[in-house]
Structures are given as structure tokens and as C-alpha cells.
N, C-alpha and C positions, 0 to 999 in steps of 0.2 A: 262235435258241437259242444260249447264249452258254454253258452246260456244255462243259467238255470229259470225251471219253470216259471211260467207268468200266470195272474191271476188269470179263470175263465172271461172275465170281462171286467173290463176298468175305463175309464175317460175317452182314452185316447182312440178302443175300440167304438165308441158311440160317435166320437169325429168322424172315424173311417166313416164309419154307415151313412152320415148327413152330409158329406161330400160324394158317395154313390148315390144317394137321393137325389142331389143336385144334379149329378152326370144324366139320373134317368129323365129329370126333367127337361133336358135339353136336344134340341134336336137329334137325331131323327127319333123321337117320341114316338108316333106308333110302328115303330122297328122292333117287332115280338121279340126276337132273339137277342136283339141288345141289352132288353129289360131282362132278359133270363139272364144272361150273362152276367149282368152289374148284381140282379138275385143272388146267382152262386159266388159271387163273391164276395158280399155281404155274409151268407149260409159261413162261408170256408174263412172269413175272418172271426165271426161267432165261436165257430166249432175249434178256432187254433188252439185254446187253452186247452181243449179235451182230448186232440188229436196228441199233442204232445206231450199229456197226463197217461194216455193208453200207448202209444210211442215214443218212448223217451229219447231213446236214439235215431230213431228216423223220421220222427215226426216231423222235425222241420223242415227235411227235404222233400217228404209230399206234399207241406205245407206251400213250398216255394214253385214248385212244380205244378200243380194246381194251378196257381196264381199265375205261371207262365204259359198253360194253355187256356186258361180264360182268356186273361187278355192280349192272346195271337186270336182265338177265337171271337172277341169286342169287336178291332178291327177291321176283321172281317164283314162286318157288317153294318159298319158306320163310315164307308166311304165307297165311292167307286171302285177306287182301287184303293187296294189295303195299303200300301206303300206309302198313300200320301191320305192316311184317316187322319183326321186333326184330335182323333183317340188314342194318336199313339203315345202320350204319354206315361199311358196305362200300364205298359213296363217297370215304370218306378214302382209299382206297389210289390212285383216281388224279384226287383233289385234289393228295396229297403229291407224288405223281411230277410234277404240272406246275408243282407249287414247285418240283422241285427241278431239272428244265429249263430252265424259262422265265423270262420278265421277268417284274415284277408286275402289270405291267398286263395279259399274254399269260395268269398264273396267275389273273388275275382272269374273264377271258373265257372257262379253262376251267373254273374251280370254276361258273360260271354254267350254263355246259353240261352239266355233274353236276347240280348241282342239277335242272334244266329234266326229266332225264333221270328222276330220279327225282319230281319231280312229274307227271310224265308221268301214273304212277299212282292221281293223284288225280280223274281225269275215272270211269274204271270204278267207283270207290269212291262217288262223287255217283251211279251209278246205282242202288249199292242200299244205301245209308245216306244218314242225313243230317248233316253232320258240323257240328259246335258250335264255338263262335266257342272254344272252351278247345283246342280238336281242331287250329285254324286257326294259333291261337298255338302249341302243341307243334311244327306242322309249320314256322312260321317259325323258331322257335330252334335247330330240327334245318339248317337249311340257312344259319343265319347260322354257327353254329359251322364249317361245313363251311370258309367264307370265311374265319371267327378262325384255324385250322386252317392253311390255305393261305398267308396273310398273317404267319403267324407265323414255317413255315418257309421262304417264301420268303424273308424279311426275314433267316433264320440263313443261308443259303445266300448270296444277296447279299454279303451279309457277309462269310462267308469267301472269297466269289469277290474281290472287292477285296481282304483280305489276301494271299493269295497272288499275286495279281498283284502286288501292293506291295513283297511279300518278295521273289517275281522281277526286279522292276526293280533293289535291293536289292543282289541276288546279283550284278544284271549291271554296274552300277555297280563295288559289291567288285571284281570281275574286271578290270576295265576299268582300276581304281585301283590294285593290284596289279599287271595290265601292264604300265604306266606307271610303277610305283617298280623297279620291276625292269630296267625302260628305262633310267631314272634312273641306276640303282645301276650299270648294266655301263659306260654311260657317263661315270660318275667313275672306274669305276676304269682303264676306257680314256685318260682326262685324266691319272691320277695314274701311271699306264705311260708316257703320250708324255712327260710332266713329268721325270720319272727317266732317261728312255733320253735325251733334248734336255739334257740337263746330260753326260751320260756324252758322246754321238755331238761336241757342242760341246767339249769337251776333244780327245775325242781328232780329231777330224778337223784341229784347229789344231796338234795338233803331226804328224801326216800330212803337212798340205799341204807347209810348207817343208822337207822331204825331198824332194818330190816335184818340187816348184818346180828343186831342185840337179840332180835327176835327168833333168829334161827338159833343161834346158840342157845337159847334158856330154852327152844324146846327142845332140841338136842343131848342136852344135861338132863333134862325132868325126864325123857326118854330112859337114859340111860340109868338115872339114880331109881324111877322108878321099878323096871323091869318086871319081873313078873307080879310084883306085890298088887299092884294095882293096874290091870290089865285096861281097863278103860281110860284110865288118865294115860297110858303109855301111848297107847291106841291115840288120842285126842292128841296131846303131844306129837307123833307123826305126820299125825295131818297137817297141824301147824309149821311144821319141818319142811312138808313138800310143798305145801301153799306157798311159803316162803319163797321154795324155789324158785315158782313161776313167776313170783314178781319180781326178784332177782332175776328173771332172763329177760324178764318186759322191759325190767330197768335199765339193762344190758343195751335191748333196741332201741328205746330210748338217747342212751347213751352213744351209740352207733348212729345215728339218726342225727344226734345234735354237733356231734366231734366235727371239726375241720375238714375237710379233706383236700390232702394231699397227694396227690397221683404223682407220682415217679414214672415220666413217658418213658419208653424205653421202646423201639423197633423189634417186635418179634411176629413170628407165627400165630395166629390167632386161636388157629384151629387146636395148635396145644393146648392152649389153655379152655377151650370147651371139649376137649377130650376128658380133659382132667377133671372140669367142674361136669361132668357128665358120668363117670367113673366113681366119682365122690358119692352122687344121689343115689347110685344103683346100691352100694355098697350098703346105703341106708335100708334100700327096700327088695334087701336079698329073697325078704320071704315073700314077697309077690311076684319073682321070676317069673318070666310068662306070660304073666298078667298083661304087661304093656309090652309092646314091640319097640325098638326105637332104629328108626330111621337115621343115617348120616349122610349126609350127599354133600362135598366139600367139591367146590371148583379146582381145579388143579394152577397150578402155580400162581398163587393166591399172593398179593404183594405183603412187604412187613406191615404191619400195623405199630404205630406207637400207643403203649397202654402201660399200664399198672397191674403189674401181672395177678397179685395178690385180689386187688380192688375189681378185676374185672372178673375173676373166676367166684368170689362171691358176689357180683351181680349173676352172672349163667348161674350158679349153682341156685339161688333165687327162684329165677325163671324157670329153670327143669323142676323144682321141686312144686312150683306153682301147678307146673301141666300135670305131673304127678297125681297132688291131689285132687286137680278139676276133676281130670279121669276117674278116682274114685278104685272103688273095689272091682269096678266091672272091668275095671281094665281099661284096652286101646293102643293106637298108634301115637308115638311123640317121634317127632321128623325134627331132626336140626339141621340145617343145611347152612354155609358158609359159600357167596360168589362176588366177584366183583360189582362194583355199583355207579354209579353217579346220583349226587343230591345237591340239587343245589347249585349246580356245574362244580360240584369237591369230586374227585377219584376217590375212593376209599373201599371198603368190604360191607357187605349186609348181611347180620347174621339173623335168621329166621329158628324161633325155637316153637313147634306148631304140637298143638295135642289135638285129639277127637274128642275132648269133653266138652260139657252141655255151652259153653263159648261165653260170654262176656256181655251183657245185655248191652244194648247201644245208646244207651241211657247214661249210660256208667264210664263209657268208653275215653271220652273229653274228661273225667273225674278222676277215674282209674289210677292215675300218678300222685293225684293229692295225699295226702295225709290222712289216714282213718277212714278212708274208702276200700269196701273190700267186699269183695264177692263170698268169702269164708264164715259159719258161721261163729266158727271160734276164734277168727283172726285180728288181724287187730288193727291194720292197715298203711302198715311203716314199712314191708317188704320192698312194694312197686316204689314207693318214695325213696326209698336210699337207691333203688337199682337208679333210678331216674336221675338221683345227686352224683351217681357214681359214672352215668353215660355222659351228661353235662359237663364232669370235671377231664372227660377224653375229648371235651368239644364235637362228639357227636351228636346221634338223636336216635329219638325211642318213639315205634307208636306203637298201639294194637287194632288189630282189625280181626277179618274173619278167615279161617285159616283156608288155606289155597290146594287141598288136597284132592278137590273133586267130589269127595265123600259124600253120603245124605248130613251125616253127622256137622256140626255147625262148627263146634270147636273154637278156639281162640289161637293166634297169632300173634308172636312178640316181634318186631323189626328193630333190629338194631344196626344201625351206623355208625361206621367208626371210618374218620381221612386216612390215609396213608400215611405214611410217617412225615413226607413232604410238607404236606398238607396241614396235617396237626402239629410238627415243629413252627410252621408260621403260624398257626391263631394261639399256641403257647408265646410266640414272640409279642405278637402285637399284643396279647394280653395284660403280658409283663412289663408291657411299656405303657 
């Protein structure tokens, strides 16, 4: 049975009922059994929503079945002989319903069983008449109609049941296309923001730096000329010295952040280069060995990727240092895994870099790539934006969600997509044209 459920009661149910009201109104009226009959099958057209709400799979066939010993049972009791009750139309009510059920082949097996049912009556009627070959033909066209009947609205039903699946697929396609323009759309105007602030941050950080450059050096000297004589200005002086530093490295990301980029595609192994930018972070946080586990789980014969080898291992190096610090002192698991993917109907690799720290509030989640949005509280917010200018310039894509380890722990998820070489040699072609 390939219906899906109908309401307990709708319009068409209140017709039924007012056309058995009619049936009970007509002769033979005080014929008890006939009133029960057209009863029960007012009861068993009420009850079909629930029968088939508590029977999902078989509800219709009791449903129909019902209906075909009611009205073999009508029949019976609205004519001499049953054979020739002028009730026997009463078949049609669960012909219809196993139209409107079933396949046509299943409506065909039951309109047979109707029928069968109702000629049941013709065995008692050969014992006390003898019926005429005109008698024989009435009886056939009463039961081929029953079949024209069934075939008909099966074939309407059919019918709409393909539309609405059609118009469903339809819907879900719209949705999915809509998704995706909207996808589209936050990420222009995410390009057309990093584009604007990387002209702005580029000025200003050039005229920053050589202030900066003067400033380190005169405390460097008064460090030096000082020395022991005056331990507090030497002292003061240093501070000035490392202060300096950090704004020279802001200036630095700044700088990184604002520059051009230019990716050199090049077809290689991906997974080398997150070994490498994996290798790198660890190196950093020898003294927390231990502390975090990491996870690799690389698909096996992973296709080339075209990338920038340089550009893409300080994007991962980025990302692993991010899970790093989410995780914290307490430690944890960071899982990379690299497999095949589809996005978009592109062939390409998905590389997943997942930690068990406290995860990425879902607030932030649609922000997370802007400029000066940061979960950190010393950070500054240019990390995720340049990985995100540097996924962009491979023509793949970047999101985060929540990470997929099972864990109670919530954790945060980086997705990265990248075509195949194929695939990213054409959108570098059509690009360049």
C-alpha cells in the first residue's frame, strides 16, 4: 500500500454517510438487518482514519474486506434472491476504496474478490430458477463495470500520487536552491567585506608599522645604553621593546590578511600537506604531549587535489592550532580525517579537523569567518578570515558545525572542500576568462 494516511474525517466521509442515509431510507425500510448493515458501514467508514492510523500496513485490507462482507451481506437481505438485489451496486464502495489504496494490479485482485463475493449468490439462485443466457450477460456487465469503476479511479489516484510526489521533490529541490543562493549571497558579501577592510587594514598597517619599527629601536638602545645604571628605566624600556613586538605581529596579520592572494594550483596529495601542517603545531606544543590525542583517519587512494601547497598548510596549521587552543589545558581528542566527497555535484576531498572543546556557540557560527569575530579571549579575529580568503582562492568551501564524534563533549568541526584537480583547473579557467 503505497497511500499515505488520510485525515480521521473530511467532506467526502460525511457524503458517504448521507448517501447510506438515503440507501436506509428506501425500501425495504423495516428490514432490521439491512439498517445494521448500511450502520456498520457508516461505523467502518468513520473508523478508516483510525484503523489505518493503528494499522498502517494492513489497515486497508481490513478496511476493504469489511466492506466486501457487508455488502455480500446488504444483499442478502434486500432482495429475493441476492443475485438479482437492485443493492448490488454496493460492491462499488470497496472496489473504490482498494483503488484508492492499492496498486492496480493489487485493485485488480480486489475488485475480483468483490466480484467472486457477489457471485457467490448465484449458486442458491440456479437452485430454484433457471437463469437465461440475457440473465448471464446482465450479470457479466454488472461485474465488468465494477473492474471499469476500479481502473478508472485507480488510474485518478495513481495519478495524483505521482504528482505530489513530483511537486515534493519540487519543493525540496526549491529549498535546497534557495539554501544555496543564500549560501551564495552571505558569501559575497563576506568577500565584498574582507575586499573593503584589506584596502583599509593595507594602508593603515603601512603607515603603523614604521612608527613602530622607530619605536622598537629607541627602546632597544635606552635598554642597552641603560643597563644596570638604572634598572627601572631598563626594565620600562623592555616592556616597550615587547609591546612593540606584538603589534608588529598584529601588523604582520594585518598585513597577511590585506596582501593579494595568489594560489599557485598545483595537483598533489592533500594529506601531505596536513601531515606537515599537523607536525608543525605539535612541534609547538611539545610540552603538552599527552595532553591531546590526535586522531588521523585518511581514506585510501584519495585523488590529487590542486592547491597551494604553502597557502593551504598555513590555512590546516590555522585550524589545528585553533582546536588546540579551544581544548585548553584540560586537554582532549583532535581527529583530522581526509575522504572523498561530493558538493555541489563537484568530485573533490573533505577534510574534517574536529576537537572536544567547549564548541563554537551557534550564534557565532554564520559570523565565525568575518573579520574580528572570535571565540578567543586574547584573539583578534583575522585567523578564520584569511583560512577562509585562502579556501576561496582553491574555489572550495569552509563551514563549521558541531563535531561528529559521538562524544557528550560538543566540540567544534572545521569542513573543508577542495575539487579535484579536474574540477579546480576549470573554475581557475572560467575565472581567468
Amino acid at each position: 500500500m503505497s497511500e499515505a494516511k488520510r485525515p480521521a474525517m473530511n467532506w467526502m466521509d460525511v457524503l458517504w454517510l448521507l448517501f447510506l442515509a438515503g440507501l436506509a431510507a428506501l425500501p425495504p425500510v423495516l428490514e432490521i438487518h439491512k439498517q445494521l448493515v448500511l450502520l456498520a458501514f457508516g461505523v467502518v467508514q468513520l473508523s478508516e482514519g483510525w484503523l489505518l492510523s493503528k494499522t498502517p500496513e494492513r489497515g486497508a485490507a481490513y478496511i476493504v474486506l469489511l466492506k466486501i462482507a457487508l455488502a455480500t451481506l446488504l444483499i442478502d437481505h434486500t432482495g429475493e434472491v441476492g443475485i438479482n438485489s437492485s443493492y448490488s451496486p454496493i460492491f462499488y464502495l470497496p472496489v473504490v476504496t482498494a483503488a484508492e489504496y492499492f496498486s492496480p494490479w493489487a485493485t485488480l485482485l480486489w475488485t475480483a474478490l468483490a466480484s467472486a463475493a457477489y457471485c457467490s449468490y448465484l449458486y442458491p439462485a440456479l437452485q430454484e430458477y433457471e437463469i437465461t443466457t440475457e440473465g448471464y450477460g446482465l450479470l457479466a456487465i454488472r461485474i465488468l463495470f465494477f473492474f471499469l469503476a476500479a481502473m478508472v479511479v485507480n488510474r485518478f489516484v495513481v495519478e495524483n500520487r505521482r504528482q505530489i510526489k513530483r511537486y515534493q521533490e519540487l519543493a525540496e529541490t526549491l529549498a535546497e536552491t534557495n539554501r544555496r543562493l543564500e549560501q551564495a549571497q552571505e558569501e559575497a558579501r563576506r568577500s565584498e567585506r574582507l575586499a573593503a577592510l584589506g584596502q583599509m587594514s593595507a594602508g593603515l598597517a603601512h603607515e603603523i608599522r614604521n612608527p613602530l619599527g622607530v619605536i622598537k629601536g629607541s627602546a632597544e638602545m635606552l635598554h642597552q645604553k641603560l643597563g644596570e645604571s638604572n634598572p627601572l628605566a631598563s626594565e620600562l624600556a623592555g616592556y616597550i621593546s615587547s609591546e612593540t613586538n606584538r603589534l608588529s605581529a598584529l601588523v604582520t596579520r594585518f598585513l597577511d590578511f590585506a596582501r593579494p592572494l595568489h594560489a599557485e594550483l598545483v595537483p598533489q596529495e592533500i594529506t601531505t600537506v596536513l601531515d606537515r601542517a599537523l607536525n608543525s603545531v605539535l612541534r609547538t606544543h611539545k610540552d603538552e604531549e599527552g595532553l591531546v590525542r590526535v586522531e588521523r583517519q585518511y581514506q585510501a587512494n584519495l585523488p590529487l587535489v590542486s592547491l597551494d601547497e604553502s597557502l593551504c598548510e598555513q590555512a590546516f596549521v590555522n585550524l589545528i592550532q585553533n582546536a588546540y587552543d579551544a581544548m585548553g589545558s584540560g586537554g582532549g581528542t583532535l581527529r583530522v580525517t581526509a575522504a572523498r566527497a561530493n558538493n555541489a555535484n563537484r568530485n573533490g576531498v573533505e577534510v574534517r579537523v574536529e576537537d572536544t572543546g567547549p564548541g563554537i556557540p551557534a550564534e557565532l557560527r554564520e559570523q565565525i569567518f568575518n573579520p574580528f569575530v572570535t571565540t578567543k579571549k586574547t584573539g583578534v579575529g583575522l585567523g578564520l578570515s584569511i583560512v577562509s580568503r585562502i579556501i576561496d582562492g582553491h574555489h572550495g568551501t569552509i563551514r563549521v558545525e558541531s563535531a561528529t564524534d559521538g562524544s557528550d563533549q560538543r566540540g567544534a568541526g572545521f569542513v573543508v572542500f577542495f575539487p579535484t584537480g579536474d574540477e579546480a583547473a576549470a573554475n581557475l579557467a572560467s575565472y581567468e576568462s
